[in-house]
ZAVO-966856 format. One record per residue (C-alpha): residue in one letter; x, y, z. Coordinates in steps of 0.001 Angstrom, whole numbers, plus 500000, padded with zeros to 6 digits. Each point is the difference from the previous one (the first is absolute). Layout:
N
<pt><residu>A</residu><x>X</x><y>Y</y><z>Z</z></pt>
...
This chain:
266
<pt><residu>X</residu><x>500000</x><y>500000</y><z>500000</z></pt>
<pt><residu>X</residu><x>501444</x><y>503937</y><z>499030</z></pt>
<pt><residu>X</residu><x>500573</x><y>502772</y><z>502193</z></pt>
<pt><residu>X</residu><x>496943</x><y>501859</y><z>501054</z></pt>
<pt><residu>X</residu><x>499963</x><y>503655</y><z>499384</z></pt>
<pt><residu>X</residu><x>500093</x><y>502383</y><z>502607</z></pt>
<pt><residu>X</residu><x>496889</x><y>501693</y><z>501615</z></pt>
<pt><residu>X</residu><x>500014</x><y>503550</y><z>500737</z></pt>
<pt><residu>X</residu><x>498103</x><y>498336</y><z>503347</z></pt>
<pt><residu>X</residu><x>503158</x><y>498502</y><z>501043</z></pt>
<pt><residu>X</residu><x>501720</x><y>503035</y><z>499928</z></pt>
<pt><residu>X</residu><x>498003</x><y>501868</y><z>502149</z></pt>
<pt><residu>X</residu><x>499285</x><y>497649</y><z>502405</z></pt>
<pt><residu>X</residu><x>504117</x><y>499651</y><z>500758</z></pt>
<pt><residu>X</residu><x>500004</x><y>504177</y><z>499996</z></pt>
<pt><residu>X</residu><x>497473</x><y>500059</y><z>502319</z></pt>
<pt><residu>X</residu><x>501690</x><y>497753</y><z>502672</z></pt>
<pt><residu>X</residu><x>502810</x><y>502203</y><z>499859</z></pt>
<pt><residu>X</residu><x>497892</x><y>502447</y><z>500600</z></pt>
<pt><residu>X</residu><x>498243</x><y>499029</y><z>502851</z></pt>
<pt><residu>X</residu><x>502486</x><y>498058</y><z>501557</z></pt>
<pt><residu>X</residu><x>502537</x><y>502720</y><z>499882</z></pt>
<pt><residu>X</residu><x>498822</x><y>502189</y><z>503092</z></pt>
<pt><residu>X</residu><x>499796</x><y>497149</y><z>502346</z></pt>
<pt><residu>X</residu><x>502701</x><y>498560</y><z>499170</z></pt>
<pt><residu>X</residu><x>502276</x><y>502113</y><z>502377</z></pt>
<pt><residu>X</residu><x>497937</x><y>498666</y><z>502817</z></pt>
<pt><residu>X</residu><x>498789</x><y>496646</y><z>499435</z></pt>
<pt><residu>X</residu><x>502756</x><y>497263</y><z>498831</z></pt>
<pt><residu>X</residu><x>496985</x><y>498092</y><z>497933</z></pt>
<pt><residu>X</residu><x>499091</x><y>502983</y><z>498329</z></pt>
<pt><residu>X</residu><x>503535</x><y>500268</y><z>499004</z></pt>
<pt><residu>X</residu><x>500744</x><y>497006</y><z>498499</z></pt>
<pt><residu>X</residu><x>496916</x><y>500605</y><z>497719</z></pt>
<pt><residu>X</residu><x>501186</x><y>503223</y><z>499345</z></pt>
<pt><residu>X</residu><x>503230</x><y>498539</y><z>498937</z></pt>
<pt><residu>X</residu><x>499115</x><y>496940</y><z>498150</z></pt>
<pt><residu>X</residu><x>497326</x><y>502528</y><z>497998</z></pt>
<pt><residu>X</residu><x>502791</x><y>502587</y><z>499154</z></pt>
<pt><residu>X</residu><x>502144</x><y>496599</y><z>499012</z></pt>
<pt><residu>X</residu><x>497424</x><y>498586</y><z>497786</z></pt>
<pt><residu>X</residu><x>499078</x><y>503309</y><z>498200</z></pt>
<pt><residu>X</residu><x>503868</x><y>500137</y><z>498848</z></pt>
<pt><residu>X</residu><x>499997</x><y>496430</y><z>499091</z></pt>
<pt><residu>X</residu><x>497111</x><y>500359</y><z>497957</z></pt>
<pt><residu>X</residu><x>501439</x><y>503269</y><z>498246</z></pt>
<pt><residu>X</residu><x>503491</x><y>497938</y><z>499691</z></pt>
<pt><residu>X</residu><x>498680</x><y>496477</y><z>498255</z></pt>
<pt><residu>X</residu><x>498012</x><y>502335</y><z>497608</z></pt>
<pt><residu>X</residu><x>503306</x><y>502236</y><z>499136</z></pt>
<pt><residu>X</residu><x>501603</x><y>496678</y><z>499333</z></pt>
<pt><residu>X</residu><x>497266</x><y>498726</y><z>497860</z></pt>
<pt><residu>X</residu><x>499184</x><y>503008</y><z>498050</z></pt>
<pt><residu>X</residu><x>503999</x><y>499548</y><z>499351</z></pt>
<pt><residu>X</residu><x>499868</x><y>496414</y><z>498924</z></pt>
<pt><residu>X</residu><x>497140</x><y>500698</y><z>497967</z></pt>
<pt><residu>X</residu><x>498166</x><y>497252</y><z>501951</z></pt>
<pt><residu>X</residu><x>496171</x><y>499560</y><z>499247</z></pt>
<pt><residu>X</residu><x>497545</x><y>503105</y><z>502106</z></pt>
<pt><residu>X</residu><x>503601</x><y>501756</y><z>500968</z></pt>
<pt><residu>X</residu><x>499007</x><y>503073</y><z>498364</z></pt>
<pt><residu>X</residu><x>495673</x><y>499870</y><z>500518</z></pt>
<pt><residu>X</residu><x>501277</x><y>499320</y><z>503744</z></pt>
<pt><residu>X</residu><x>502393</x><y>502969</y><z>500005</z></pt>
<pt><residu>X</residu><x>497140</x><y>502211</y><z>498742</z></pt>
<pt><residu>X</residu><x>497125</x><y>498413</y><z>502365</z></pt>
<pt><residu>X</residu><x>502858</x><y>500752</y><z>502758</z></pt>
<pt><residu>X</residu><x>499928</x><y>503896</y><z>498263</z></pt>
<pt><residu>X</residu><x>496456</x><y>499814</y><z>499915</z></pt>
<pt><residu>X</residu><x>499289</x><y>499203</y><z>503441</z></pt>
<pt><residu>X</residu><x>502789</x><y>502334</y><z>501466</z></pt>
<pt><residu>X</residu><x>500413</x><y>498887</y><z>503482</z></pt>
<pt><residu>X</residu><x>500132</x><y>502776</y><z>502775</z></pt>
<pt><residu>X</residu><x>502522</x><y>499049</y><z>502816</z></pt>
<pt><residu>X</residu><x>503518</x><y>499960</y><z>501454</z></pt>
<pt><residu>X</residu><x>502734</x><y>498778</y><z>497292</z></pt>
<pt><residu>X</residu><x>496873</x><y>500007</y><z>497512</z></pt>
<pt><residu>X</residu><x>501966</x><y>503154</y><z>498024</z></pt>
<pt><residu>X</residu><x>503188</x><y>497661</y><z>499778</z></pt>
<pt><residu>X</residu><x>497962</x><y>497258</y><z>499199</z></pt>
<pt><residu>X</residu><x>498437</x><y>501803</y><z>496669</z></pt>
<pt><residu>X</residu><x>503234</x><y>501625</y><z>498654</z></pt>
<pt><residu>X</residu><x>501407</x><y>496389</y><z>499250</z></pt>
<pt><residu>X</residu><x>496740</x><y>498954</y><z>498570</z></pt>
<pt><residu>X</residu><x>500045</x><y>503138</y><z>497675</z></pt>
<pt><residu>X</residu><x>503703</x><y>499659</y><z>499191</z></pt>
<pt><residu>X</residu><x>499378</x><y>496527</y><z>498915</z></pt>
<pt><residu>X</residu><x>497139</x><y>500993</y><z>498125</z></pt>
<pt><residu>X</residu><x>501443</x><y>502686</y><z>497859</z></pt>
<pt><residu>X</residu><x>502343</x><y>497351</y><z>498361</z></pt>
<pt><residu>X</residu><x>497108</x><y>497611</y><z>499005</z></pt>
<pt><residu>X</residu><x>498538</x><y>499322</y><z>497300</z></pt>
<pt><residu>X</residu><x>495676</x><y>500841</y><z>499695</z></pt>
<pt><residu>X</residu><x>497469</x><y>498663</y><z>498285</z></pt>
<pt><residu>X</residu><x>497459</x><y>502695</y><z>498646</z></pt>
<pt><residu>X</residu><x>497691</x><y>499222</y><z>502971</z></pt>
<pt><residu>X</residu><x>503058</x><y>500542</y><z>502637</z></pt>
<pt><residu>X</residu><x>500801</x><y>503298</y><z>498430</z></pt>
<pt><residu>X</residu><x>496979</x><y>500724</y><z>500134</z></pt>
<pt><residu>X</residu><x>500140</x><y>499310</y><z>504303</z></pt>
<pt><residu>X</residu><x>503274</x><y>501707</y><z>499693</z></pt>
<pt><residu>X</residu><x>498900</x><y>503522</y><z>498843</z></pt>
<pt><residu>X</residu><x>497175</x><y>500086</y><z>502691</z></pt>
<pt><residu>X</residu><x>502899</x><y>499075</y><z>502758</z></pt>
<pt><residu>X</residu><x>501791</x><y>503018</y><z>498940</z></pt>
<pt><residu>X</residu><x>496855</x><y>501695</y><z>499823</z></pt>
<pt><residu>X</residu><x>499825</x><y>499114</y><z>503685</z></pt>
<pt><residu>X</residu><x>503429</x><y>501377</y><z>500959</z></pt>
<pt><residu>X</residu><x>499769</x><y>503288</y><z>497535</z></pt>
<pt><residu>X</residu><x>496546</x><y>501292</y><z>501694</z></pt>
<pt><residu>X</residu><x>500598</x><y>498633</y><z>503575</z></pt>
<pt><residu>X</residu><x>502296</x><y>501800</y><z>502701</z></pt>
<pt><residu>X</residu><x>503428</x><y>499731</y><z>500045</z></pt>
<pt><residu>X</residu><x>501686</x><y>496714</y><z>501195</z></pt>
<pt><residu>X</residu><x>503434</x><y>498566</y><z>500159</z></pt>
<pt><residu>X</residu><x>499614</x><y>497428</y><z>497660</z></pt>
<pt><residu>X</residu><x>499399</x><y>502317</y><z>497193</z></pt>
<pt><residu>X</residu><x>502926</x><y>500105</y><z>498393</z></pt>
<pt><residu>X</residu><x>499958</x><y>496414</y><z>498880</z></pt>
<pt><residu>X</residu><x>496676</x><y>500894</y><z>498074</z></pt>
<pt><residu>X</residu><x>502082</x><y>501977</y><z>497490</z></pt>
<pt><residu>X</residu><x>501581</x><y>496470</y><z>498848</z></pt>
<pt><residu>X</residu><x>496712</x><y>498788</y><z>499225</z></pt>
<pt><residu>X</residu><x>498454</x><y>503008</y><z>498631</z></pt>
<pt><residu>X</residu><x>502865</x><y>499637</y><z>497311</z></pt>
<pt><residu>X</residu><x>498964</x><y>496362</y><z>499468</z></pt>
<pt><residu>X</residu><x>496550</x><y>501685</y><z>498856</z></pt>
<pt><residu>X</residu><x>501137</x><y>503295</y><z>499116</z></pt>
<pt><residu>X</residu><x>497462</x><y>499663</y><z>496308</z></pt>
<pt><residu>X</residu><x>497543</x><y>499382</y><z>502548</z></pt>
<pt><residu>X</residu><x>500113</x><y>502442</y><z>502554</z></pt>
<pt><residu>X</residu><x>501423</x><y>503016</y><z>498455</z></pt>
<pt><residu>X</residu><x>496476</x><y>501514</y><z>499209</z></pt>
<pt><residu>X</residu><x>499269</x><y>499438</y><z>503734</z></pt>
<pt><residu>X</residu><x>503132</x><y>501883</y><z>501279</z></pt>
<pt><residu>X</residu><x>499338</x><y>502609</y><z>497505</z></pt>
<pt><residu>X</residu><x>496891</x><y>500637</y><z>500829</z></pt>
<pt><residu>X</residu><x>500693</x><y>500013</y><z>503559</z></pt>
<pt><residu>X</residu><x>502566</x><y>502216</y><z>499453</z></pt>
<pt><residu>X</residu><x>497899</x><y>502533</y><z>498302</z></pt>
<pt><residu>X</residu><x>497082</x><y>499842</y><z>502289</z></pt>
<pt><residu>X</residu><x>500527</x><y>497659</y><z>503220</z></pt>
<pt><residu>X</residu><x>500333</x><y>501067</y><z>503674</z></pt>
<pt><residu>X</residu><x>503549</x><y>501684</y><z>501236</z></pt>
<pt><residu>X</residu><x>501332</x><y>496567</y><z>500984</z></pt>
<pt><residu>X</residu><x>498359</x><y>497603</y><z>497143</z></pt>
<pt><residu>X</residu><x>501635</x><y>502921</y><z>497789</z></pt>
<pt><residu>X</residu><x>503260</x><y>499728</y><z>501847</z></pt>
<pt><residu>X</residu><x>499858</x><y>495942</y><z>499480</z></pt>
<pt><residu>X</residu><x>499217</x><y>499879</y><z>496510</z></pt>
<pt><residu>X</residu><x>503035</x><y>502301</y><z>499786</z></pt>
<pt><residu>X</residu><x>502338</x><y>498357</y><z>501892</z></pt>
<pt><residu>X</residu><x>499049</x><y>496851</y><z>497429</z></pt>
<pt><residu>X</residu><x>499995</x><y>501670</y><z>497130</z></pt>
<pt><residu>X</residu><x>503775</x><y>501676</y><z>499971</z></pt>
<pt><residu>X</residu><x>501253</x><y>496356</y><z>500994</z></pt>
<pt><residu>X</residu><x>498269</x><y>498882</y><z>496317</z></pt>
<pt><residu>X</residu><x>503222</x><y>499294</y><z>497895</z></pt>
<pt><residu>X</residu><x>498001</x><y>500917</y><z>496680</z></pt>
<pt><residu>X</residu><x>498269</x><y>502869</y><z>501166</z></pt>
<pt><residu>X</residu><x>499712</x><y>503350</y><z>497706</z></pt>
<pt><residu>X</residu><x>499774</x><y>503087</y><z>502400</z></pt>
<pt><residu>X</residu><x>498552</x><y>501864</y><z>497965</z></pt>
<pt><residu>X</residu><x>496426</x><y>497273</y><z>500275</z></pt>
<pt><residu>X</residu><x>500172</x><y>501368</y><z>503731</z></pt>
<pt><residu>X</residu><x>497903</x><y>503228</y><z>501036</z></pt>
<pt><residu>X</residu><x>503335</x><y>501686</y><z>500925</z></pt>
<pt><residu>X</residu><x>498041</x><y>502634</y><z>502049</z></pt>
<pt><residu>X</residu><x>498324</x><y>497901</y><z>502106</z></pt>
<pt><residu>X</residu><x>503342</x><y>497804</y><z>500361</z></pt>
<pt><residu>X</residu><x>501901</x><y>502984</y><z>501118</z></pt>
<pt><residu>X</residu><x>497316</x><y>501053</y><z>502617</z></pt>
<pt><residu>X</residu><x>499886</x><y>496374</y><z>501479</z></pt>
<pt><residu>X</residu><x>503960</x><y>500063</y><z>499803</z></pt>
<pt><residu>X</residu><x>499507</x><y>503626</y><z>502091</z></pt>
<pt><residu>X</residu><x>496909</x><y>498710</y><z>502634</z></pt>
<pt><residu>X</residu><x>502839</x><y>497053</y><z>500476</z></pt>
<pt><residu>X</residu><x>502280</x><y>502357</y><z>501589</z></pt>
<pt><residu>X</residu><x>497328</x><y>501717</y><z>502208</z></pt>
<pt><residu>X</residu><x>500666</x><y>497183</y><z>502436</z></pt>
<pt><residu>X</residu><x>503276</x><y>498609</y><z>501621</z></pt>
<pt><residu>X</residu><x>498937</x><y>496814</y><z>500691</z></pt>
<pt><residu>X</residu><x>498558</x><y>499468</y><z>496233</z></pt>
<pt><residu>X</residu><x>503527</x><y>501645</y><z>498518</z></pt>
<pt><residu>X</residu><x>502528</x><y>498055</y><z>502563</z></pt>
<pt><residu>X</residu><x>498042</x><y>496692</y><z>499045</z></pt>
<pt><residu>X</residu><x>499620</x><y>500142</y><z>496342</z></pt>
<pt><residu>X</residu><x>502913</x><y>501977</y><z>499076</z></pt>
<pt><residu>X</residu><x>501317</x><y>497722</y><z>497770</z></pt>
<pt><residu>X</residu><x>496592</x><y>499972</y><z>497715</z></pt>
<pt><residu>X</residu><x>500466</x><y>504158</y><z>500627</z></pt>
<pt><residu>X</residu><x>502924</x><y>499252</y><z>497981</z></pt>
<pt><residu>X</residu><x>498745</x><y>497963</y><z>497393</z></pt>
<pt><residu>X</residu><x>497180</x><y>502006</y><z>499337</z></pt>
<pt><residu>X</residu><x>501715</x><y>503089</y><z>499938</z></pt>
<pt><residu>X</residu><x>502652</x><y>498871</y><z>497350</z></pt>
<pt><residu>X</residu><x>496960</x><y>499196</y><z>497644</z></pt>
<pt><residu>X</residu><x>498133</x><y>502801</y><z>500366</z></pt>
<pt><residu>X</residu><x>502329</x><y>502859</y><z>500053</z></pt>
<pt><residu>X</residu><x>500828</x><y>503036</y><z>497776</z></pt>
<pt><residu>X</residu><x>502405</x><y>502728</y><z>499561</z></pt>
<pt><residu>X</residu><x>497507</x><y>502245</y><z>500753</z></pt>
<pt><residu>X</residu><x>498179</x><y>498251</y><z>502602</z></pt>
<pt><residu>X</residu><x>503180</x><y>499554</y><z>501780</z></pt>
<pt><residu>X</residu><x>500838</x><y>503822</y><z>499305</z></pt>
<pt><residu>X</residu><x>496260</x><y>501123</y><z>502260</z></pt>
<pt><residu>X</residu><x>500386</x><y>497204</y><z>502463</z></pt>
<pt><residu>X</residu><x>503602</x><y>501273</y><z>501162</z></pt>
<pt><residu>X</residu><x>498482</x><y>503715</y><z>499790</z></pt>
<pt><residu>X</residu><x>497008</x><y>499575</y><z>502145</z></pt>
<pt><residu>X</residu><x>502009</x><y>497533</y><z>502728</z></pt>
<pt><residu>X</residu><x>502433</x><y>502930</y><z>500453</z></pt>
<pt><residu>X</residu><x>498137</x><y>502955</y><z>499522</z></pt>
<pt><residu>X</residu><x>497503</x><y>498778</y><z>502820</z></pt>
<pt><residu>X</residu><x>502271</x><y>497319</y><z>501956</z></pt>
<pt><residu>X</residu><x>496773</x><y>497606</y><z>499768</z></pt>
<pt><residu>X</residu><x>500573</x><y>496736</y><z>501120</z></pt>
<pt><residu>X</residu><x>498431</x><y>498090</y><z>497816</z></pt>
<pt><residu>X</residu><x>501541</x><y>502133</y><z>497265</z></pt>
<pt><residu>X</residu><x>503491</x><y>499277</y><z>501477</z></pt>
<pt><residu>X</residu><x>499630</x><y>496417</y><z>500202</z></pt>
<pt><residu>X</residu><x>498605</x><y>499348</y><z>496647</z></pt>
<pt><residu>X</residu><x>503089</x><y>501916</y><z>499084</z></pt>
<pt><residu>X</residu><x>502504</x><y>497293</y><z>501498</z></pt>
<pt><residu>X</residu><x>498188</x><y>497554</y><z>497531</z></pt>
<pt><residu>X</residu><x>500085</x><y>501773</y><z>496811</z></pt>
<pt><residu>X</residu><x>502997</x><y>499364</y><z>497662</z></pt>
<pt><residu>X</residu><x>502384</x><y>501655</y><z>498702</z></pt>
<pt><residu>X</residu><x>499959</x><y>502989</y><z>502195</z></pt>
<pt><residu>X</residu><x>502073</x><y>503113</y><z>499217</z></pt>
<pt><residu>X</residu><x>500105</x><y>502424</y><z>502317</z></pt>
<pt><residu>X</residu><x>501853</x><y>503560</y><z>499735</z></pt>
<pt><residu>X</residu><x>502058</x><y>501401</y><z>502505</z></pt>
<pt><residu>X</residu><x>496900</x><y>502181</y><z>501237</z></pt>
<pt><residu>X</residu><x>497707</x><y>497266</y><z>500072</z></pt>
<pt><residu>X</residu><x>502423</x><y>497264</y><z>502127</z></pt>
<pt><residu>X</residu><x>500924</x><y>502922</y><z>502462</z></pt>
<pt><residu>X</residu><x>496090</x><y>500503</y><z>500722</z></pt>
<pt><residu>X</residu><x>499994</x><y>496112</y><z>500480</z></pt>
<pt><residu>X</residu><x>502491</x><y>500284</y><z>502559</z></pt>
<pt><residu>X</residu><x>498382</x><y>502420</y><z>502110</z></pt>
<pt><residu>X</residu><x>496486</x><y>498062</y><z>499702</z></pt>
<pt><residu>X</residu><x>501982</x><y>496854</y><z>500804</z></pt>
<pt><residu>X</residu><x>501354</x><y>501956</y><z>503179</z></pt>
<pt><residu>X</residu><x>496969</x><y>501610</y><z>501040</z></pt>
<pt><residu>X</residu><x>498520</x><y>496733</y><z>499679</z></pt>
<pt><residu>X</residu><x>502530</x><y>498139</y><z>503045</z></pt>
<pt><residu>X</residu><x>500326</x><y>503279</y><z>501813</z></pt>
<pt><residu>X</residu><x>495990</x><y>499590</y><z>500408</z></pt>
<pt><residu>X</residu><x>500309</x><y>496212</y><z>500913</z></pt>
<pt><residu>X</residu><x>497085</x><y>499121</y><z>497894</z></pt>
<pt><residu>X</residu><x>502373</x><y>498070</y><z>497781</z></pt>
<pt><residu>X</residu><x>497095</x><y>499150</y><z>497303</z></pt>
<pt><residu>X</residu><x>502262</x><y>500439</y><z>496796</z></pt>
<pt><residu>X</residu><x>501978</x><y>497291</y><z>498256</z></pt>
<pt><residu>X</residu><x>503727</x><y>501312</y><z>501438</z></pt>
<pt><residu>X</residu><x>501731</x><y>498476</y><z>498369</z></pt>
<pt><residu>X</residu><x>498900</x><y>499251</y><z>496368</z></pt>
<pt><residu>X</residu><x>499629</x><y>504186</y><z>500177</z></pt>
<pt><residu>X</residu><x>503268</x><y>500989</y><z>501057</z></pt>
<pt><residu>X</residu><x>501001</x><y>497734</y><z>497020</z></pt>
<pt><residu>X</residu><x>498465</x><y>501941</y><z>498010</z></pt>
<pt><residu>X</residu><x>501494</x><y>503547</y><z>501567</z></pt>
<pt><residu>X</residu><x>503251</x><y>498611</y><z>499788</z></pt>
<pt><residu>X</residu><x>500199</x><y>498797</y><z>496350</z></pt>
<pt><residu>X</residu><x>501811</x><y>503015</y><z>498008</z></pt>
């Protein structure tokens, strides 16, 4: 007899031990031996369907996506989906499981922000024909952060033409991205990306206006992340003194370093 697939029931069931056995568990030694054993068997069930999606074994890859599908809430269950997604992004779909695949990404592009994100991007290239309509869209007319995620995905996209982006709206999500220290400090490296696609002499040219003409934050740190800088001798000596007025206050909210990079480069 085959391998059964995978219920989306299953999935939940294990997420929801961890759940509610994780509480108790610092009090009651039962309690934390399910707690345990329910973390343990979540990660073995991501693990044997990483290897099988690998080995191309029969309902590897519908398990990976009923595992997507399902998205189990709990301690380790971040971890857990990374590998699955990993795995997935180098697999080979049938129609139907592209079909799963775009509404998985889907999932991750109009949800909140989580740390197993950035192994979406892997799959999203897997279906990039697929889902580029979605992230464009999304782009144009989604939510701060669904705009932000379809972003992030979309720069990653080997193949992709900037000019098919809405360069506006990619430059304001780029800008709301530095509004917040925890969002910048966190995805700097798609900050990066992004900006390197989406850039322009004269783009570049306002951007390093405004940040020193007003000393905005935001401004300043979407500076640190554009390329090819150029500052005059002017421009990196008002740098300096923001930079200095910026640890003299203590507020320390500006990327230091990457700026006095910049102030130093002649």
């Amino acid at each position: 007899m085959g391998r059964r697939r995978l219920h989306e029931h299953e999935v939940h069931v294990l997420a929801r031990t961890v759940r509610e056995t994780a509480a108790a568990s610092l009090e009651d030694v039962n309690r934390a031996h399910a707690f345990h054993s329910a973390v343990s068997d979540l990660e073995l069930m991501a693990d044997d369907i990483v290897a099988r999606v690998r080995q191309d074994a029969p309902h590897g890859v519908d398990d990976a996506l009923t595992f997507l599908e399902a998205d189990p809430w709990c301690m380790r269950s971040g971890y857990a989906k990374e590998r699955v997604l990993r795995a997935l992004g180098g697999a080979h779909l049938n129609p139907d499981q592209r079909r799963r695949g775009v509404a998985v990404v889907a999932s991750y592009v109009l949800g909140p922000d989580r740390r197993e994100f950035r192994r979406v991007a892997r799959l999203a290239w897997a279906l990039d024909a697929d889902v580029r309509s979605l992230l464009l869209e999304t782009l144009r007319r989604g939510d701060p952060v669904a705009a932000r995620h379809a972003l992030w995905l979309l720069v990653r996209t080997p193949e992709l033409d900037a000019e098919s982006l809405d360069l506006g709206r990619a430059r304001e999500i780029l800008l709301e991205a530095c509004t917040t220290e925890d969002v910048y400090w966190r995805q700097r490296d798609w900050l990066v990306a992004a900006a390197r696609r989406i850039c322009s002499d004269e783009w570049r040219y306002l951007i390093t206006a405004r940040a020193l003409a007003t000393g905005e934050p935001a401004l300043l740190r979407l500076l640190a992340v554009l390329p090819d800088v150029d500052l005059s001798a002017p421009e990196r000596d008002r740098l300096t003194d923001l930079l200095a007025d910026d640890v003299s206050s203590g507020r320390l909210i500006l990327p230091i370093e990457d700026l006095e990079a910049l102030s130093a480069r002649q």
